[in-house]
C-alpha positions as CSV (number, residue, x, y, z in Angstrom):
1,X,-43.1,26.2,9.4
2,X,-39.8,28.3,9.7
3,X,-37.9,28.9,12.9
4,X,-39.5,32.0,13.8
5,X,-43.0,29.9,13.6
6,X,-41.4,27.5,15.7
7,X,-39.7,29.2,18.4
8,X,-43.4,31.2,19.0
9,X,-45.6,27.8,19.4
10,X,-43.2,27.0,22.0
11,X,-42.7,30.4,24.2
12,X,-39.0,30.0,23.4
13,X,-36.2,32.5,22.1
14,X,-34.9,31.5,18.3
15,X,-31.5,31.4,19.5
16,X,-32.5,28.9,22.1
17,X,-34.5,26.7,19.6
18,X,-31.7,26.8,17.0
19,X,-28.9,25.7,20.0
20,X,-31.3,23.4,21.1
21,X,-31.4,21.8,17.1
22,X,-27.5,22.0,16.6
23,X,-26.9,20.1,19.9
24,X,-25.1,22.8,21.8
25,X,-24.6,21.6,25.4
26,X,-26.0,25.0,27.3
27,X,-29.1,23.9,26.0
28,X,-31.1,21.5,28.6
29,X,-31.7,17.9,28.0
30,X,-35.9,18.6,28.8
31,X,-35.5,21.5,26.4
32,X,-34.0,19.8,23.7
33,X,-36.0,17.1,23.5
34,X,-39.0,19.8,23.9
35,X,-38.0,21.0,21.1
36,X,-36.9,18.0,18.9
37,X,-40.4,16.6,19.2
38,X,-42.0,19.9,18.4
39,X,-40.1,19.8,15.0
40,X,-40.5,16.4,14.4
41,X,-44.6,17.1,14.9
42,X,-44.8,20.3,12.6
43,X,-42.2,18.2,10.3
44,X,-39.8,21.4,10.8
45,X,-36.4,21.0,8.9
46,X,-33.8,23.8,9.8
47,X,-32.6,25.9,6.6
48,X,-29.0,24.5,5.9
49,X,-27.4,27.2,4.8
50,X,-28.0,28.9,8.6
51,X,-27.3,26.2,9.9
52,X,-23.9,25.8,9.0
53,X,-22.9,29.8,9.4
54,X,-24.7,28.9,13.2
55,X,-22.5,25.5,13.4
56,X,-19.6,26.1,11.3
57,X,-20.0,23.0,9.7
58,X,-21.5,21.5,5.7
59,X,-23.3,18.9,7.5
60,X,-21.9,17.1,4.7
61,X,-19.8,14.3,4.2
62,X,-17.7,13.2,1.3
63,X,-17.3,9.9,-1.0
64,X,-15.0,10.6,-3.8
65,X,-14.7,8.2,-6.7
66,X,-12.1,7.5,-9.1
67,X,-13.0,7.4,-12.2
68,X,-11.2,3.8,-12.7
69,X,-13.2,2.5,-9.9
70,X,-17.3,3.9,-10.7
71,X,-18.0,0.8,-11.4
72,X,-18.0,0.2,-7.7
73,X,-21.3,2.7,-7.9
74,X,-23.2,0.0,-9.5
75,X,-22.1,-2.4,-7.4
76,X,-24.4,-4.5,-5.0
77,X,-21.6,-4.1,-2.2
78,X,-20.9,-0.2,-2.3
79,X,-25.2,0.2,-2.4
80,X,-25.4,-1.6,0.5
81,X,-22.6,0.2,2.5
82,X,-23.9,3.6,1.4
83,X,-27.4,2.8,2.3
84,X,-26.2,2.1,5.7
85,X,-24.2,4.8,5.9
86,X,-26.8,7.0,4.6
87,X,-29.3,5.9,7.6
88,X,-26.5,7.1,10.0
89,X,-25.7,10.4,8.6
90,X,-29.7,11.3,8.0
91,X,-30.4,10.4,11.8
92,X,-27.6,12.8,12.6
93,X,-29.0,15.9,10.1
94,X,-26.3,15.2,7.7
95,X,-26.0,15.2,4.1
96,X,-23.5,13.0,1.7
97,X,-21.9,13.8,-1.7
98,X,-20.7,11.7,-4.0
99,X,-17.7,12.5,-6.2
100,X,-16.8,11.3,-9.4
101,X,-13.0,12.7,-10.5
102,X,-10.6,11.5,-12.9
103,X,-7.2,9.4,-11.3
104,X,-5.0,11.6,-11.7
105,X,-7.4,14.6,-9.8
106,X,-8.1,12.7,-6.4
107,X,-5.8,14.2,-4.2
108,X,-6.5,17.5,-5.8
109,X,-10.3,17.0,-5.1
110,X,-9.2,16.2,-1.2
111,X,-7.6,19.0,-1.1
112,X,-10.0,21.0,-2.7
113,X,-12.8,19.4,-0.2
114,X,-10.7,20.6,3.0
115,X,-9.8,24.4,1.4
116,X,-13.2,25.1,0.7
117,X,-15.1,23.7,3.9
118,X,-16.9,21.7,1.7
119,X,-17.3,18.7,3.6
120,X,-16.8,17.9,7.3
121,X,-15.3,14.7,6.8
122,X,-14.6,11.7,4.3
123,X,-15.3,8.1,4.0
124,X,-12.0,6.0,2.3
125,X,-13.2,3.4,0.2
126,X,-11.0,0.2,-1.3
127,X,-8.1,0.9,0.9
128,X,-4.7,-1.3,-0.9
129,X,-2.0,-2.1,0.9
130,X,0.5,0.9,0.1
131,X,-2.7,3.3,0.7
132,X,-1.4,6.9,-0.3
133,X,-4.6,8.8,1.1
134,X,-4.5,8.4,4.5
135,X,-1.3,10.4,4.9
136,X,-2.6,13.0,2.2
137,X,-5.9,13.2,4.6
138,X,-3.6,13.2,7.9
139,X,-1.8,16.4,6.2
140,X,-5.2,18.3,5.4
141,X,-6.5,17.8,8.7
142,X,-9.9,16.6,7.7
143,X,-11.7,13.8,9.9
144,X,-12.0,10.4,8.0
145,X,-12.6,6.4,8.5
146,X,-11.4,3.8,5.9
147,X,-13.5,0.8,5.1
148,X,-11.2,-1.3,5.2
149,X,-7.2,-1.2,6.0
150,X,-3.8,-0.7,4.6
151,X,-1.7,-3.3,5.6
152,X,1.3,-0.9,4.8
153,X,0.1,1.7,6.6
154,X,2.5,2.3,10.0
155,X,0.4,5.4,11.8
156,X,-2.8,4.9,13.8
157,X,-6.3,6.2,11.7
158,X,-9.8,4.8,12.1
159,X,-11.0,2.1,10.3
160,X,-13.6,-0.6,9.8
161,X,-13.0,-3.7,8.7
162,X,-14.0,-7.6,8.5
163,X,-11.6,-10.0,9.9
164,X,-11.0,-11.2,6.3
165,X,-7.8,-13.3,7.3
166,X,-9.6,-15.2,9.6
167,X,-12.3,-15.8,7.7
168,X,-10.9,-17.3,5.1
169,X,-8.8,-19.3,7.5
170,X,-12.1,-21.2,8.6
171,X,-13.3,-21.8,5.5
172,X,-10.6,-23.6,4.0
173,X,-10.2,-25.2,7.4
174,X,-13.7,-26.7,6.8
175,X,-13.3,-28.0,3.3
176,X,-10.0,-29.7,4.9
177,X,-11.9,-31.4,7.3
178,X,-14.4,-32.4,4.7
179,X,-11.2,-34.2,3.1
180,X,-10.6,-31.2,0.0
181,X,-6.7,-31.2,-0.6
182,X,-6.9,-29.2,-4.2
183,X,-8.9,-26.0,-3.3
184,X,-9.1,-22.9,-5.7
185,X,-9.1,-19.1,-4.8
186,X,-11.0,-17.6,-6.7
187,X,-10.1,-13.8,-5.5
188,X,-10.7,-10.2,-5.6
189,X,-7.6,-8.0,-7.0
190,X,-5.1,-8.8,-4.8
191,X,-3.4,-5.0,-5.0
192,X,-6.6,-4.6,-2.5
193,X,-5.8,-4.8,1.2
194,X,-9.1,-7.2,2.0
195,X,-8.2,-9.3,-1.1
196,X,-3.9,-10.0,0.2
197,X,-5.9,-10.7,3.5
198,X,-8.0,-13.3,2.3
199,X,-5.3,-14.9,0.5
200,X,-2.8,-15.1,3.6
201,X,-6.0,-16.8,5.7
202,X,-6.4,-19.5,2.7
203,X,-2.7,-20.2,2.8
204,X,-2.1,-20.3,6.6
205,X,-4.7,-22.7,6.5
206,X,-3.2,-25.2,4.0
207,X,0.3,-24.9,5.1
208,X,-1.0,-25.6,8.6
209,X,-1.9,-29.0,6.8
210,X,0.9,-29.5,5.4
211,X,-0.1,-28.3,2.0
212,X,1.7,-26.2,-0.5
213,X,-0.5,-23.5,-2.4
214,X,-1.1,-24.5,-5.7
215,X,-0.3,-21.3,-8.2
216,X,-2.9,-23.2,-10.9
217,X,-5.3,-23.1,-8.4
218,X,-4.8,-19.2,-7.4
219,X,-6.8,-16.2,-9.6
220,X,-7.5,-12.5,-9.2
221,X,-9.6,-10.5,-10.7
222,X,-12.3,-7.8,-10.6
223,X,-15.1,-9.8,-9.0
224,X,-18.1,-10.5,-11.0
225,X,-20.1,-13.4,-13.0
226,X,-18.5,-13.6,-15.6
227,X,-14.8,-13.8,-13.9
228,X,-16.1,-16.5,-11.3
229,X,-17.5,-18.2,-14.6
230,X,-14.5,-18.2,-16.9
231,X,-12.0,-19.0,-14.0
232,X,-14.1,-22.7,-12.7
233,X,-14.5,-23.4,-16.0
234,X,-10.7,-22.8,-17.1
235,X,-9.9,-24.7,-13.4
236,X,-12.0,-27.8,-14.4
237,X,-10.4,-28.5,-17.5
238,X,-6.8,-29.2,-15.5
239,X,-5.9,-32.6,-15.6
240,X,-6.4,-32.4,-11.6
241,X,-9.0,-29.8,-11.4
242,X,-10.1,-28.7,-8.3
243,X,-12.5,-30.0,-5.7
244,X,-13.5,-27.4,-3.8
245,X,-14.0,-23.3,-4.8
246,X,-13.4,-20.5,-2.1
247,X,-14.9,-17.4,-4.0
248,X,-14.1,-13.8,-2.4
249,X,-17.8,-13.1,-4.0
250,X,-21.3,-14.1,-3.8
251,X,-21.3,-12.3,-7.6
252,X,-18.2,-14.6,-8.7
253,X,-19.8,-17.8,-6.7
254,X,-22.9,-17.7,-9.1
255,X,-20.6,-17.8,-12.2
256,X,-18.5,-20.8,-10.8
257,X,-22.1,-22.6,-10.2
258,X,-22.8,-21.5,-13.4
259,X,-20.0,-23.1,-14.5
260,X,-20.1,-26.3,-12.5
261,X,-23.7,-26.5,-14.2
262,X,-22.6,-26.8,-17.5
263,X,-19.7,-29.5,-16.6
264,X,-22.8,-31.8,-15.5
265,X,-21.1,-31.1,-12.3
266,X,-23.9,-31.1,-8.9
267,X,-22.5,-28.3,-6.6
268,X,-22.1,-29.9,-3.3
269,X,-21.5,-33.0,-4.3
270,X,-18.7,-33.2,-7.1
271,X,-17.1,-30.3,-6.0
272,X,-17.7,-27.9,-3.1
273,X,-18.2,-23.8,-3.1
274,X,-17.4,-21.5,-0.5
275,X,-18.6,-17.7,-0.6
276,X,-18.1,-14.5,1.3
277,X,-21.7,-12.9,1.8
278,X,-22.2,-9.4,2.4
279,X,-25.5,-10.1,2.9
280,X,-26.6,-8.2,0.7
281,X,-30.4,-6.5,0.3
282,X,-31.3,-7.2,-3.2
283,X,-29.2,-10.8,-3.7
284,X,-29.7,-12.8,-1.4
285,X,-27.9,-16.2,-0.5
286,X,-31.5,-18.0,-0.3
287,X,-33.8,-18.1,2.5
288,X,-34.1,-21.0,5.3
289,X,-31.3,-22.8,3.9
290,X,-28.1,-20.8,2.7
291,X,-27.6,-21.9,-1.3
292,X,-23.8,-21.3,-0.7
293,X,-21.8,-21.7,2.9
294,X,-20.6,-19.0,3.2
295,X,-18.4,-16.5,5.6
296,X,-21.2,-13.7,6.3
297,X,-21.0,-10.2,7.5
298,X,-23.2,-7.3,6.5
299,X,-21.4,-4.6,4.7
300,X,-24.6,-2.4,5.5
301,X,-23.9,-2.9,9.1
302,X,-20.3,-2.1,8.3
303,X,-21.1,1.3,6.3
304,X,-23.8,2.3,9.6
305,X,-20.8,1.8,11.6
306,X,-18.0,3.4,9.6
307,X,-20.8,6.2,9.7
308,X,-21.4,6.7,13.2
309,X,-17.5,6.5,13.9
310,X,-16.9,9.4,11.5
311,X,-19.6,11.8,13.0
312,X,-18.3,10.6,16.4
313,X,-15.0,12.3,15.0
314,X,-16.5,14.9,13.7
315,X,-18.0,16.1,17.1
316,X,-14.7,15.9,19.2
317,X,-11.6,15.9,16.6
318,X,-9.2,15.4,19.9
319,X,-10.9,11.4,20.1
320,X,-8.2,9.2,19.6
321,X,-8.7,6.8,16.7
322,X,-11.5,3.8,16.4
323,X,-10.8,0.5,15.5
324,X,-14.0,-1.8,14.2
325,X,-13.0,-5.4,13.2
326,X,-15.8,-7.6,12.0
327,X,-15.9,-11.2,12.7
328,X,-17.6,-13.2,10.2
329,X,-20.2,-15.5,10.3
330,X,-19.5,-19.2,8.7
331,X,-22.7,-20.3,7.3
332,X,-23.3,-23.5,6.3
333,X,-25.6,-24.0,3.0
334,X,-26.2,-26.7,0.6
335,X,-22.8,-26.1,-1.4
336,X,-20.1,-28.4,0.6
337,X,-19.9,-31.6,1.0
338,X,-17.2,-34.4,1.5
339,X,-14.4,-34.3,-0.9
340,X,-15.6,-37.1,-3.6
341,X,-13.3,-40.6,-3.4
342,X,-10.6,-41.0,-6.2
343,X,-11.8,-42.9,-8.5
């Protein structure tokens, strides 16, 4: 069925049916939703290209990738957060592109994006500390949210964000409490913003104790099996290894369990294991019973979110910026126990 079709079946002007479809406010609220279920029935999609001469919008929004950083397509986490973000921008009639551009061509692809209408808005993704886009997106004009923050960052923008500082705070308040004085990081890279946050949480928590951060017990890497694997394993073989793991990824958390396993070592018991969970759709931290404790927070609910806010900007650029922070979740599974007795 095209518009024409539509417009006939219900005794209405095309004009009226298209304003009613691009949400223009002359258009009544009975109308509107006369017409929304009319083209949900007959399964009517408006032609895109109309559309956006009618709207003077892509109905599109931007991800652009780094080439240093497409690994993150095949990541568990960045699937999740698109998929949520995905339901948000098809409930709103609006596409998403994913860009894949060498380093040294990012800004030149943002710029490209904003000159050529191409996209109505951006999503930043893996904010650092000194973030350089934010500015460089400020400058073109063009409406974006970061997942995530830039703790250098001095001007207001909209973000989303878990309160990874406090989160890690409670968890290595917890494994104090269960009597762990030698507790590993076992990071993310720490040039990323979430990653310096975590690590300032685990410290405030030991110094609160009275405890010194331990550089031998401190590592940062790219988070995935094998680095949670290779980094317990290189940790246990100290002459005071440590007793208790706080792992900035589920992914890294099943290598150090992995390597616990082959030290004859019974997580939970011997040594203790603390994971952030993105609660993720396809690896899941067990059923009933967490596997690991963890700090949880749902980085689908977190891309639906940073979703919704950017269309939000989107349809009134003059809103002042949103802030989203995230509380996590401390979870307790089968992974932590007391600290075991000197021998």
């Amino acid at each position: 069925m095209n518009l024409k079709q539509l417009s006939e079946s219900l005794g209405l002007s095309q004009t009226t049916v298209s304003r009613a479809l691009n949400g223009y406010p002359e258009v009544s609220e009975a109308t509107r939703q006369r017409v929304e279920d009319a083209a949900q029935r007959h399964n009517y999609r408006p032609n895109t290209r109309a559309r956006s001469l009618a709207t003077g919008r892509a109905h599109m929004i931007g991800h652009v990738i780094p080439i240093s950083t497409r690994h993150e397509m095949m990541n568990p986490v960045f699937s999740d957060f698109i998929a949520g973000a995905g339901e948000a921008y098809a409930k709103a009639g609006y596409d998403m592109t994913l860009s894949i551009v060498p380093d040294d061509a990012e800004n030149a692809t943002y710029r490209s994006l904003a000159q050529k209408k191409t996209v109505d808005g951006i999503v930043i993704h893996g904010p650092r500390a000194d973030e350089r886009r934010i500015k460089l997106l400020q400058e073109l004009d063009l409406p974006f949210v970061v997942h995530g923050r830039a703790s250098a960052e001095d001007s207001d923008y909209s973000w989303v964000d878990v309160n990874n500082r406090r989160a890690f705070s409670r968890a290595t308040e917890l494994l104090l409490d269960l009597g762990h004085r030698r507790i590993a990081l076992v990071n993310g890279l720490e040039d990323m913003d979430f990653a310096i946050r975590r690590r300032q949480g685990y410290e405030k928590a030991l110094m609160e104790r009275g405890l010194h951060p331990d550089p031998a017990l401190g590592a940062s890497d790219e988070m995935t099996e094998h680095y949670g694997y290779d980094t317990a394993r290189r940790m246990l073989a100290q002459d005071a290894p440590p007793t208790a793991f706080l792992v900035s990824s589920l992914i890294s958390a099943i290598g150090v369990r992995r390597a616990l396993e082959e030290a004859d070592l019974k997580m939970g018991r011997d040594v203790s294991v603390i994971t952030h969970d993105d609660e993720l759709s396809y690896l899941g931290n067990g059923k009933d019973v967490p596997i690991f404790t963890a700090t949880r927070s749902s980085v689908r609910e977190a891309g639906r979110i940073t979703a919704t806010t950017l269309l939000e900007l989107i349809e009134d650029p003059n809103r002042t910026p949103r802030h989203h922070l995230l509380e996590a979740e401390l979870m307790l599974g089968r992974s932590t126990g007391p600290a075991p007795q000197e021998s």
